[in-house]
C-alpha positions, 0 to 999 in steps of 0.5 A, a space after each residue: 618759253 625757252 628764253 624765260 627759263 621754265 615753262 610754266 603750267 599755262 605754257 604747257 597747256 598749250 603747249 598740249 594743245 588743251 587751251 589756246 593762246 588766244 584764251 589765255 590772253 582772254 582770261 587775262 583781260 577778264 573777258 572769261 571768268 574762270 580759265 578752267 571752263 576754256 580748258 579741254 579735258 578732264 581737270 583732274 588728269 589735268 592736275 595730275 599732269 601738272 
């Protein structure tokens, strides 16, 4: 994260452990439709948090 310059909202969830790297990596392969069935948590304190 560091290296990029900034942290982006994905970096930050898992970082906050509400989401895994390995399901990031299977939304990016379509293998998951909608990324925010994975995440853990309240989607509108996760947008507030973002």
């Amino acid at each position: 994260m560091h290296e990029k310059g900034y942290i982006s909202p994905l970096d930050l969830l898992i970082k906050m452990e509400r989401i895994t790297p390995k399901q990031v990596e299977d939304w990016k392969r379509s293998r998951v439709s909608y990324l925010e069935r994975m995440i853990l948590g309240s989607l509108s304190k996760l947008q507030f948090i973002l």
